[in-house]
C-alpha positions in Angstrom: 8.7 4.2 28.9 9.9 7.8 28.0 13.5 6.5 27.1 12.0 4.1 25.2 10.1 6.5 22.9 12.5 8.9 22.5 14.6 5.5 21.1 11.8 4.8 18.7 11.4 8.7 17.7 15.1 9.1 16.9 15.3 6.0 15.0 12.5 6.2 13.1 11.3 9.6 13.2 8.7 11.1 15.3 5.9 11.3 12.3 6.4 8.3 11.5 6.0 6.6 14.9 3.0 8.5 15.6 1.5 8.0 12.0 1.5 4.4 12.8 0.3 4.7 16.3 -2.6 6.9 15.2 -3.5 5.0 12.7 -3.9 2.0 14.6 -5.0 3.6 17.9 -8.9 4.2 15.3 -9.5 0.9 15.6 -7.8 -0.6 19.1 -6.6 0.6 22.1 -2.7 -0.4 21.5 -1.2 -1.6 25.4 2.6 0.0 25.9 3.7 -3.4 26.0 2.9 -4.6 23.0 3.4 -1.5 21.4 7.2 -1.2 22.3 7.2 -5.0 21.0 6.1 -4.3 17.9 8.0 -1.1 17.3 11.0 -3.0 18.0 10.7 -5.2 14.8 10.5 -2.5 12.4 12.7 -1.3 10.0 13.0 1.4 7.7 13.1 1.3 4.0 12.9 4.1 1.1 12.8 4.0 -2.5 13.4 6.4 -5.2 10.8 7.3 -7.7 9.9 4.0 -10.2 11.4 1.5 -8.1 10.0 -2.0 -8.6 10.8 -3.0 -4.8 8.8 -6.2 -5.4 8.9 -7.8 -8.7 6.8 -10.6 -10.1 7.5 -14.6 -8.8 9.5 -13.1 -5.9 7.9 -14.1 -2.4 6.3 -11.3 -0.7 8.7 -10.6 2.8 7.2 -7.4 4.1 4.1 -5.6 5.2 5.2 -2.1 5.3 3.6 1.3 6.4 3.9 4.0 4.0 5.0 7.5 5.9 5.4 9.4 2.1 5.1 8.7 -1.1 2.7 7.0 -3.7 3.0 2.9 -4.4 1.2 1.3 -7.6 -0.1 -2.4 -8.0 0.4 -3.8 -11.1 1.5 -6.8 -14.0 3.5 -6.2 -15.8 3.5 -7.6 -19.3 6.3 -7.1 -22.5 4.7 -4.0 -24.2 4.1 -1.4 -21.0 1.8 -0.2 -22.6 -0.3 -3.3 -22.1 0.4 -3.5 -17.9 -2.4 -3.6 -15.8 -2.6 -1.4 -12.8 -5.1 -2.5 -10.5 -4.1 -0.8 -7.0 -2.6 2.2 -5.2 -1.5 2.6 -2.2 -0.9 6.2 -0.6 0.4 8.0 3.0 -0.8 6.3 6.0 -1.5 3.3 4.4 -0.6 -0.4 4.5 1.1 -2.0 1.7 2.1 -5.7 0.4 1.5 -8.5 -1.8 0.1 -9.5 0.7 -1.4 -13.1 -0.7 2.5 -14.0 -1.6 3.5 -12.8 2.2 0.8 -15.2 3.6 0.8 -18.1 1.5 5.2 -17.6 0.8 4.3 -17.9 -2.8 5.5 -16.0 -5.9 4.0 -12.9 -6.5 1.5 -12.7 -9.3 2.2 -8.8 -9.3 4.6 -6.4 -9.1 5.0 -3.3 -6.6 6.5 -0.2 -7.7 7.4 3.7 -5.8 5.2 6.2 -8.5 7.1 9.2 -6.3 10.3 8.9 -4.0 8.9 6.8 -1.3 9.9 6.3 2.7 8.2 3.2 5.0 8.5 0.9 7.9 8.1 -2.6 7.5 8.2 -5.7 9.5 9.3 -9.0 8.1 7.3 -12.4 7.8 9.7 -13.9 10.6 9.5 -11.0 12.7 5.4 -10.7 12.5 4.9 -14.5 13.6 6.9 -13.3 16.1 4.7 -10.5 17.0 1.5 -12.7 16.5 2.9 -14.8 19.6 4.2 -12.4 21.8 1.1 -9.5 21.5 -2.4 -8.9 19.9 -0.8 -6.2 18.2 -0.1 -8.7 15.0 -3.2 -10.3 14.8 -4.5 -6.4 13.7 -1.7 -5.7 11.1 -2.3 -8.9 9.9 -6.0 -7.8 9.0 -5.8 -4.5 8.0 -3.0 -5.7 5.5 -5.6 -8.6 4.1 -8.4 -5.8 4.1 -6.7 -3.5 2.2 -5.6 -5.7 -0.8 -9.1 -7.0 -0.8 -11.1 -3.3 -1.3 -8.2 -2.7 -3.8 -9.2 -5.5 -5.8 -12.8 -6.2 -4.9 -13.8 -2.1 -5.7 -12.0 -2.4 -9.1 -13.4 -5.3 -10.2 -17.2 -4.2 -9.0 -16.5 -1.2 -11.1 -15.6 -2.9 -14.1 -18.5 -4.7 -14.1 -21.3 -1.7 -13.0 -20.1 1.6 -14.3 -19.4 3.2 -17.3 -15.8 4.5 -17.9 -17.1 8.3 -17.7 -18.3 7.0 -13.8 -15.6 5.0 -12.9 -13.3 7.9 -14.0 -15.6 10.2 -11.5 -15.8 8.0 -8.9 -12.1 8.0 -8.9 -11.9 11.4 -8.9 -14.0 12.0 -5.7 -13.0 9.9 -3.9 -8.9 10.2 -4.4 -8.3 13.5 -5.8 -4.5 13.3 -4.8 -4.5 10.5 -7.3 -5.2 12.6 -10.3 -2.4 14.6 -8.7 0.7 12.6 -8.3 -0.3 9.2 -10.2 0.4 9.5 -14.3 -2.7 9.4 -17.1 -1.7 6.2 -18.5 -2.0 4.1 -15.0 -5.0 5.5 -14.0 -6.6 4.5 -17.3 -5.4 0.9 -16.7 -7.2 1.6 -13.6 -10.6 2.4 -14.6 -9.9 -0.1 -17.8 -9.8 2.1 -20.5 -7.0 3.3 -23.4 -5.2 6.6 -22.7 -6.9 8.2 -25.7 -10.4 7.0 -24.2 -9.1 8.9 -20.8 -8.3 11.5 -23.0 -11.5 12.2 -24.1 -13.7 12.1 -21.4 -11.5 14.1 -19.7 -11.8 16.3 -22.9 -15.9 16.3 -22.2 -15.8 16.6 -19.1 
């Protein structure tokens, strides 16, 4: 079992293996077993800043696990301007399209590195593998799905019930490091507003 994790920590890294293991050791108790299965599927994969590493109508082959960097949700349309980012994914965090991935359909969106960006990922083919050999899948599977939906679900709520100045406030207590590393013009796609409206409140504010 030692020689096993000092594999995993040299190929991967140390902080990443034990991001992912902490992570998922909140919410289950992870057996060695199907934790050195699982491990044994994943594969490393980094992107430099603005990378589209999904683009729209391709299928969705990865959930990944983000060790560093910053990943944005979006559709894109002709005039950039006019894209609509509706998502964003951070450290410690899964990420995929993850509709595409279970359905192996087109995307309908595109994802895209907003800072250079390192994670581990595990293929469709290698996770039903995973879903038969351990429980361990059955949990990535769900957090993945979970994610996407909050992204999506929390936007759309605030559309609907908040005024830009809250959704804009919202944003900004609960993910500070957004205002940080994410640029002006996809946050106010975000919250649904034009940059010069963003502008302003940030102005009276």
């Amino acid at each position: 079992m030692i020689r096993k994790e000092l594999y995993l920590y040299f190929k991967f890294g140390f902080n990443t293996v034990e991001q992912i293991k902490a992570f998922l050791n909140q919410i289950v108790d992870i057996s060695p077993a199907d934790w050195d299965y699982f491990t044994s599927k994943l594969h490393a994969r980094s992107f430099p800043k603005k990378t589209d590493f999904l683009k729209l109508n391709e299928v969705e082959n990865h959930i990944s696990f983000i060790e560093s960097g910053v990943v944005r949700l979006y559709i894109p349309k002709e005039d950039p301007d006019k894209e609509i980012t509706f998502g964003f994914c951070f450290k410690d965090e899964f990420v995929s399209a993850y509709d595409s991935f279970l359905t192996r359909k087109p995307s309908a969106y595109q994802l895209q590195t907003l800072s250079d960006t390192k994670m581990m990922s595990i293929t469709y083919e290698d996770l039903q593998l995973v879903y038969k050999h351990t429980q361990i899948g059955n949990l990535i599977g769900r957090l993945t799905a979970e994610r996407l939906f909050l992204i999506k679900s929390k936007r759309e709520q605030n559309l609907l019930n908040l005024s830009a100045k809250e959704r804009y406030l919202n944003l900004f207590k609960e993910r500070p490091e957004l205002l940080k590393e994410v640029p002006l013009k996809y946050i106010s796609s975000y919250i649904g507003v034009t940059s010069q409206a963003l502008s302003r409140i940030r102005k009276r504010l």
